[in-house]
C-alpha positions in Angstrom: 0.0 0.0 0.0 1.8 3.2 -1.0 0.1 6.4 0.3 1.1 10.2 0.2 3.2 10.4 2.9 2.4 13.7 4.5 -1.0 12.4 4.9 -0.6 9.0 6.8 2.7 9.3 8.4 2.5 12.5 10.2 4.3 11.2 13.2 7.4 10.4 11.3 7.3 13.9 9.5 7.1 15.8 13.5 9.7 13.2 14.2 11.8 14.4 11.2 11.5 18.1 11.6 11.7 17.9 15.1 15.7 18.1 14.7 15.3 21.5 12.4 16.0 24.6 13.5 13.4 27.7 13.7 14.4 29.2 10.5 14.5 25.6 9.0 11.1 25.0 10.2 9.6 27.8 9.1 11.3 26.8 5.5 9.4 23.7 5.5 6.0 25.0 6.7 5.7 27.0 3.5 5.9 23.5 1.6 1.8 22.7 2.2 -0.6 22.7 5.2 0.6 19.0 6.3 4.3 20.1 6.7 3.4 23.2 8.7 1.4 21.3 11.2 3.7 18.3 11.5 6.5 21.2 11.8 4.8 22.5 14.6 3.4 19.3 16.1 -0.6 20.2 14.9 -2.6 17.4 13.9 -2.3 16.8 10.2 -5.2 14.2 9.8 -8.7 17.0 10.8 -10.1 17.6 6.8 -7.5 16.9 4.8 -7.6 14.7 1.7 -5.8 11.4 1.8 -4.0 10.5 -1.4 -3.8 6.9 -1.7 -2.6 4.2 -4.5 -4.5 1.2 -4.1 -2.6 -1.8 -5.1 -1.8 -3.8 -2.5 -4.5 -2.4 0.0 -4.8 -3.5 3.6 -8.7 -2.9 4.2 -7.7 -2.2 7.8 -6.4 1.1 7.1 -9.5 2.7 6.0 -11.5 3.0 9.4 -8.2 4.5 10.6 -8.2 7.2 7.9 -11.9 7.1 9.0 -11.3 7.6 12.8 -8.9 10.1 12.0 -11.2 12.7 10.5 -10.4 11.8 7.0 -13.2 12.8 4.7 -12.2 13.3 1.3 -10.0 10.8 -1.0 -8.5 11.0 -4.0 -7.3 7.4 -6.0 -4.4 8.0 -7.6 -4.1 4.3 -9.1 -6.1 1.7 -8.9 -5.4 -2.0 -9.3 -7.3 -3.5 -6.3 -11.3 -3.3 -5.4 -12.6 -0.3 -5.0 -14.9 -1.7 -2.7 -12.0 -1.2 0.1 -12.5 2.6 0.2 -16.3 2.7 0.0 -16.9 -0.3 2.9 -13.9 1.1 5.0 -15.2 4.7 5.2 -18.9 4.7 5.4 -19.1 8.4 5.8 -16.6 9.3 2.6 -17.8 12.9 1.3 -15.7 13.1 -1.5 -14.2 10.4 -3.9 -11.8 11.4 -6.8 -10.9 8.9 -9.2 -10.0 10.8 -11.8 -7.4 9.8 -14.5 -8.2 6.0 -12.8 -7.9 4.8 -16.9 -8.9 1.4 -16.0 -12.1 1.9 -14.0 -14.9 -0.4 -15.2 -18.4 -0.7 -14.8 -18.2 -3.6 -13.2 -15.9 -2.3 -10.2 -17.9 0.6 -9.6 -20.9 -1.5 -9.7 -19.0 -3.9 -6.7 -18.0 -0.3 -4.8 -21.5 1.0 -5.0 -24.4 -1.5 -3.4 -26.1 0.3 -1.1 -27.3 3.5 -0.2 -24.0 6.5 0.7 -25.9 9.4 1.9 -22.7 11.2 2.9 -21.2 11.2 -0.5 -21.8 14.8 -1.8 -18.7 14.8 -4.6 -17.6 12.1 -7.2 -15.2 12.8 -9.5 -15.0 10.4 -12.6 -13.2 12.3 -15.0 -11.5 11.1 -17.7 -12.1 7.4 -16.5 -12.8 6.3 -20.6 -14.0 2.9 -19.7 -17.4 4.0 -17.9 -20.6 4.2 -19.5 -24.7 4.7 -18.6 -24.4 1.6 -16.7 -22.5 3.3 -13.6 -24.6 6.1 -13.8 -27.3 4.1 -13.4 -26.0 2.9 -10.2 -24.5 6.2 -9.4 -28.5 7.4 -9.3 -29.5 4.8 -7.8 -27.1 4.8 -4.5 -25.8 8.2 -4.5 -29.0 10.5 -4.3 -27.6 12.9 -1.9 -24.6 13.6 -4.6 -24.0 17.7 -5.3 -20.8 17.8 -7.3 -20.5 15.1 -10.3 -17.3 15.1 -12.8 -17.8 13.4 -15.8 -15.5 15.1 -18.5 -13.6 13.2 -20.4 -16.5 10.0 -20.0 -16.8 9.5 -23.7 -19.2 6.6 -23.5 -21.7 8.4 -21.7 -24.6 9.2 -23.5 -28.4 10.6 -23.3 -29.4 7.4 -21.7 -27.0 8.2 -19.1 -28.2 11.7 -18.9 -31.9 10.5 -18.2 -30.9 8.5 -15.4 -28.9 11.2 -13.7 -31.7 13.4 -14.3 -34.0 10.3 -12.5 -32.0 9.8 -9.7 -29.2 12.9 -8.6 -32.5 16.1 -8.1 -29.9 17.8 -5.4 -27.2 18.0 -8.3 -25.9 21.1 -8.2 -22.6 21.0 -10.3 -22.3 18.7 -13.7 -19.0 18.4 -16.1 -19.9 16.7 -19.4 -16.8 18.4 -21.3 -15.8 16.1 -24.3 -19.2 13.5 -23.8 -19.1 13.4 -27.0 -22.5 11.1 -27.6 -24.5 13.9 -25.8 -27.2 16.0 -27.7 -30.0 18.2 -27.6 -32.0 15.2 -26.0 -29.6 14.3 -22.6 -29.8 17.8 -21.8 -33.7 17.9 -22.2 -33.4 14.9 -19.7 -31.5 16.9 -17.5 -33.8 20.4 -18.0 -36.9 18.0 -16.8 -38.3 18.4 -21.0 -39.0 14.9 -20.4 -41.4 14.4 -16.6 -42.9 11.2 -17.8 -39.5 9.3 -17.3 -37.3 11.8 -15.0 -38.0 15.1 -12.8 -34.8 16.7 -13.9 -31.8 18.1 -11.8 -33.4 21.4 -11.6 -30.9 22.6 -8.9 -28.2 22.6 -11.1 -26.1 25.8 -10.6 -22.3 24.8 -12.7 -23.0 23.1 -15.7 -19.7 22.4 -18.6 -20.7 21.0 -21.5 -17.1 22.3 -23.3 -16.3 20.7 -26.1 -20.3 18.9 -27.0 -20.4 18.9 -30.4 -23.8 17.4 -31.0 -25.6 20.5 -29.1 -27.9 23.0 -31.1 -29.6 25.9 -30.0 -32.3 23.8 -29.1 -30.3 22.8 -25.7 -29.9 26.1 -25.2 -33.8 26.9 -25.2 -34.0 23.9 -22.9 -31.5 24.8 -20.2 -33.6 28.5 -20.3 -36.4 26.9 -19.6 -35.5 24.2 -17.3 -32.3 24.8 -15.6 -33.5 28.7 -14.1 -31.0 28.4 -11.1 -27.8 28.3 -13.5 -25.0 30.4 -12.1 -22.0 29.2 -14.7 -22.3 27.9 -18.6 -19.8 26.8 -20.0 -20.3 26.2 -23.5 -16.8 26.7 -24.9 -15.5 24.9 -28.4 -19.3 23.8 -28.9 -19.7 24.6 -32.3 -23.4 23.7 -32.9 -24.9 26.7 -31.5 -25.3 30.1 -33.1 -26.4 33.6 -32.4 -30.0 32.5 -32.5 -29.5 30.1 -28.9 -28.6 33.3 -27.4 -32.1 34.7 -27.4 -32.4 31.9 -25.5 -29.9 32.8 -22.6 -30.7 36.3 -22.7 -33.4 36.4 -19.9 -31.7 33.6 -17.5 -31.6 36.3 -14.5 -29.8 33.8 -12.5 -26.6 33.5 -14.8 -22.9 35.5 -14.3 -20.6 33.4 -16.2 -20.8 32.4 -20.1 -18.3 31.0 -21.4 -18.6 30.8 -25.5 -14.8 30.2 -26.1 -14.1 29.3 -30.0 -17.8 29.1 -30.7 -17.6 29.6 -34.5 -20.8 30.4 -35.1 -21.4 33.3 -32.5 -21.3 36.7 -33.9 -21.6 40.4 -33.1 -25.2 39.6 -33.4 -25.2 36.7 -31.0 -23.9 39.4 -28.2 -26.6 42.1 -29.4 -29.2 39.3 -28.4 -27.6 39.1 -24.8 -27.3 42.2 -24.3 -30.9 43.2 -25.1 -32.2 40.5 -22.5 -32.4 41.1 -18.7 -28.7 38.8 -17.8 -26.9 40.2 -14.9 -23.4 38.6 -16.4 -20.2 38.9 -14.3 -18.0 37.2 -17.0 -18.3 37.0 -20.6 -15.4 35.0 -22.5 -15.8 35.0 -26.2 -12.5 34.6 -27.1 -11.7 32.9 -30.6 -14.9 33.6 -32.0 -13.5 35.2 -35.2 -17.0 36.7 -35.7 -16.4 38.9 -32.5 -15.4 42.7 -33.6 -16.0 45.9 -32.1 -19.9 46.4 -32.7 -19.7 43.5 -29.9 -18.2 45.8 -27.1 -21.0 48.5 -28.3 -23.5 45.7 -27.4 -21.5 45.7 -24.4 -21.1 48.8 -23.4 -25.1 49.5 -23.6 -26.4 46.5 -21.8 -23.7 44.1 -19.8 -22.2 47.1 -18.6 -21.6 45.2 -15.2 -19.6 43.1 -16.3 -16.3 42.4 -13.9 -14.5 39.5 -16.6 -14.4 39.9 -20.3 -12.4 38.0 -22.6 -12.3 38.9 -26.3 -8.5 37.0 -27.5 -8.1 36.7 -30.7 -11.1 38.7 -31.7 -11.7 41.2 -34.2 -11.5 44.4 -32.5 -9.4 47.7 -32.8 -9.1 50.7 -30.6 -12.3 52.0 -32.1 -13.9 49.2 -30.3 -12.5 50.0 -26.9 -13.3 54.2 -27.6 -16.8 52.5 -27.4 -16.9 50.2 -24.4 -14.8 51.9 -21.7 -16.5 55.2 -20.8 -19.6 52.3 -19.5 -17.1 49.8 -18.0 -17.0 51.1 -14.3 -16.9 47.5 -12.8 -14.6 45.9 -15.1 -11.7 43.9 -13.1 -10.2 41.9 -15.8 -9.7 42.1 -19.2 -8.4 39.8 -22.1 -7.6 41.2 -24.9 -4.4 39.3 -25.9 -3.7 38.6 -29.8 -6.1 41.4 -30.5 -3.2 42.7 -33.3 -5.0 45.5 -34.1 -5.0 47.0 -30.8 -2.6 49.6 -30.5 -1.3 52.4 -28.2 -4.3 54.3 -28.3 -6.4 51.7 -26.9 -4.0 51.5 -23.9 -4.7 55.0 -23.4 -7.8 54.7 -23.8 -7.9 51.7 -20.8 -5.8 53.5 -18.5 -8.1 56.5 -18.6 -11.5 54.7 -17.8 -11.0 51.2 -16.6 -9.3 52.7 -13.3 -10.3 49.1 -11.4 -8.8 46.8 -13.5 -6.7 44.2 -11.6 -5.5 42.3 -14.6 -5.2 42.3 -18.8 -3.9 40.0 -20.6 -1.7 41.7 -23.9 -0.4 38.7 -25.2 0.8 39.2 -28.9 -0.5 42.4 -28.7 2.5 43.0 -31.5 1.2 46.9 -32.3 1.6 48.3 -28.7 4.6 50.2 -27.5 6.6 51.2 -24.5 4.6 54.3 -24.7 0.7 52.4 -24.3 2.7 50.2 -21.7 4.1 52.5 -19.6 0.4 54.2 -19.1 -1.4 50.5 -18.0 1.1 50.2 -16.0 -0.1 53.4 -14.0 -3.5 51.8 -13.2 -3.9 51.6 -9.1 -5.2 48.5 -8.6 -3.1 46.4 -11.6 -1.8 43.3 -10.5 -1.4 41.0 -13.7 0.4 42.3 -16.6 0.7 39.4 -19.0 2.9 40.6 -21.9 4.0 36.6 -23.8 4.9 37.9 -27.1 5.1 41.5 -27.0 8.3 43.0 -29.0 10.2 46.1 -28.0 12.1 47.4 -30.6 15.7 48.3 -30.0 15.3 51.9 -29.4 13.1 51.2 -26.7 15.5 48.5 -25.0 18.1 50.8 -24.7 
C-alpha cells in the first residue's frame, strides 16, 4: 500500500522536523498545510484529503483514515477493489478517481451496493472505460450527490443523462466536457423536457458542456427553460450553436458566467441578443470567435455594462472598439484582450483612462503596442497581472 506520505505518516514527519532549526522549520512550513502542522506538532489528519494508490491495500487502514477525520480521497491508481475505500469509510464525502484509466463498470458496480448518503462529490473524470451503466448505479445509491465530474467520459450518452436526471435532483454541479455522444436530448433529460420518465436536476447551478459537439440551440432553449438556477455555462468549443441560442440565454436572471470560447458560429449579433435580455453577467469570455469585432463591445457597453470579466482573445477588435466600451465599463476587473493585433497604443490609453479598477489584462501578442501604451497601464492603481507573452520592444526602446 503506497500512500502520500504527508497524509498518513504525520508522526514520522514531526519526528523528522523535530531536529530542524526555527528558521528551517519555518522553510518547510511554506511546503503545504501537512508540513506546517507536523513542523509544529498540529494534527495533520482533521479535513484533509488522503491521497492513496490502491494496489496492495490492507482494508484495515481505511476506518483508521476514517477515525482520523479523513473525509475526502483522492485514487491516484487503482489496481485492487474499490470496494475497500467505499466499505472502509462509510461516511466518505468526496471520492476522486479521476485519471483511474482502468475503471470499469463492473468495479464501480462492486463499490457501490447500497445506499452512501454522505457522499456529496464524485469525481470520474476522464475514466474512458465508464458508460450509462454506472450512472445508473450512481442514481440509484448516490442521491444525496451535489458535485459530479464526468469530462472526459466518452461513452456516456443521453441514456445516461436520463438516469442522472432520474436519480441525482440535489445536483448542483455537472461536467460533461468532451461526452461526445451527448445531444439536444440528454440535456432535455436533465432540463426536466421529459417528466414522464425523469423530474430533472433542476438545482443545477455549474454546468460544462465544453467541447459537446452534438448541441444545437435547441439545448440552449431547454436549459432557459428548465435549468433557471444556473450560475456558470460553459459552452466553450461547442460549435453547434449560433447567435440564435442566445435569445435563449438572454433572460436567464440567475446566470454570471458564459463561457462561449471558439464558438464559431457566435457573432456580433449573438452578443446584441444578450445584451438586449435582462442577464446580470459577471464574465463574458468569447475569445476565438472570429466573428467577434468591435460592434460587440458596443453591445457591451449599452447592456452588460456590469460586467467584472471579459475576454475577447483573438477577436476582431481595434481601438475604435474600446473608444466604445470603456467610458460604460466602471466595474470591469479583468480584461483579455491578448492577440487582439489590431490594438494599439491608443487603446491602452484609452484603458488607463476609464478602466481605473482593473486588476489584470492580458496583452499577449498584442504586436502593435509600444513602450509608450505600456508605460500608461502600468499606472493603473489597482493592476496586478500584466501578461505581456509575445510583446516586442524594438531596440530603441530597450536601450
Amino acid at each position: 500500500m503506497e500512500t502520500h506520505i504527508s497524509c498518513l505518516f504525520p508522526e514520522i514527519l514531526a519526528m523528522i522536523f523535530s531536529y530542524l532549526d526555527v528558521r528551517d522549520k519555518g522553510r518547510v512550513a511554506q511546503v503545504c498545510i501537512a508540513w506546517r502542522d507536523a513542523s509544529y506538532h498540529k494534527s495533520v489528519w482533521r479535513g484533509v484529503e488522503a491521497k492513496l494508490h490502491l494496489r496492495r491495500a490492507n482494508p484495515s487502514l481505511f476506518p483508521s483514515l476514517q477515525a482520523r477525520g479523513i473525509r475526502r480521497v483522492q485514487i491516484l491508481s487503482l489496481r485492487r477493489s474499490l470496494s475497500y475505500v467505499i466499505q472502509g469509510m462509510p461516511n466518505i464525502e468526496s471520492l476522486n478517481l479521476s485519471g483511474c484509466y482502468n475503471l470499469t463498470d463492473n468495479g464501480l458496480g462492486h463499490a457501490f451496493v447500497q445506499e452512501i448518503p454522505s457522499l456529496r462529490v464524485l469525481n470520474l473524470s476522464l475514466c474512458k472505460q465508464i458508460t450509462d451503466s454506472s450512472l445508473g448505479r450512481i442514481a440509484q445509491y448516490l442521491k444525496n450527490l451535489e458535485v459530479l465530474e464526468l469530462g472526459g467520459c466518452s461513452n456516456i450518452t443521453n441514456t445516461g443523462l436520463l438516469l442522472i436526471a432520474w436519480g441525482l435532483h440535489r445536483l448542483k454541479s455537472l461536467n460533461l466536457r468532451s461526452c461526445r455522444h451527448v445531444s439536444d436530448v440528454g440535456i432535455g433529460h436533465l432540463a426536466g423536457m421529459t417528466r414522464s420518465a425523469a423530474e430533472g436536476c433542476l438545482n443545477l447551478e455549474y454546468l460544462t458542456l465544453q467541447d459537446c459537439q452534438k448541441l444545437t440551440d435547441l439545448s440552449l432553449k431547454h436549459i432557459s427553460k428548465g435549468l433557471t438556477k444556473l450560475r456558470v455555462l460553459n459552452l466553450s468549443f461547442c460549435g453547434g450553436i449560433s447567435d440564435a441560442g442566445m435569445i435563449h440565454l438572454s433572460h436567464m436572471t440567475s446566470l454570471w458566467s458564459l463561457n462561449l470560447r471558439s464558438c464559431d458560429n457566435i457573432s456580433d449579433t449573438g452578443t446584441m441578443h444578450l445584451a438586449m435580455g435582462t442577464l446580470r453577467l459577471s464574465g463574458l469570455d468569447v475569445s476565438f470567435c472570429d466573428k467577434i469585432g468591435d460592434q460587440t463591445l458596443a453591445y457591451i457597453a449599452q447592456g452588460l455594462y456590469q460586467l467584472k470579466s471579459l475576454s475577447l482573445c483573438s477577436c476582431h477588435i481595434s481601438d475604435d472598439g474600446i473608444n466604445r466600451m470603456v467610458r460604460q465599463m466602471h466595474e470591469l476587473r479583468t480584461l483579455n484582450i491578448g492577440q487582439c493585433v489590431r490594438i494599439t497604443d491608443k487603446g491602452l490609453e484609452l484603458i488607463a483612462d476609464h478602466l481605473t479598477q482593473l486588476v489584470g489584462i492580458d496583452l499577449y501578442g498584442c504586436t502593435k503596442i509600444t513602450k509608450r501604451g505600456l508605460e500608461r497601464i502600468t499606472q493603473l492603481p489597482c493592476l496586478k497581472v500584466l501578461n505581456l507573452g509575445l510583446w516586442q520592444m524594438t531596440e530603441s526602446e530597450k536601450v
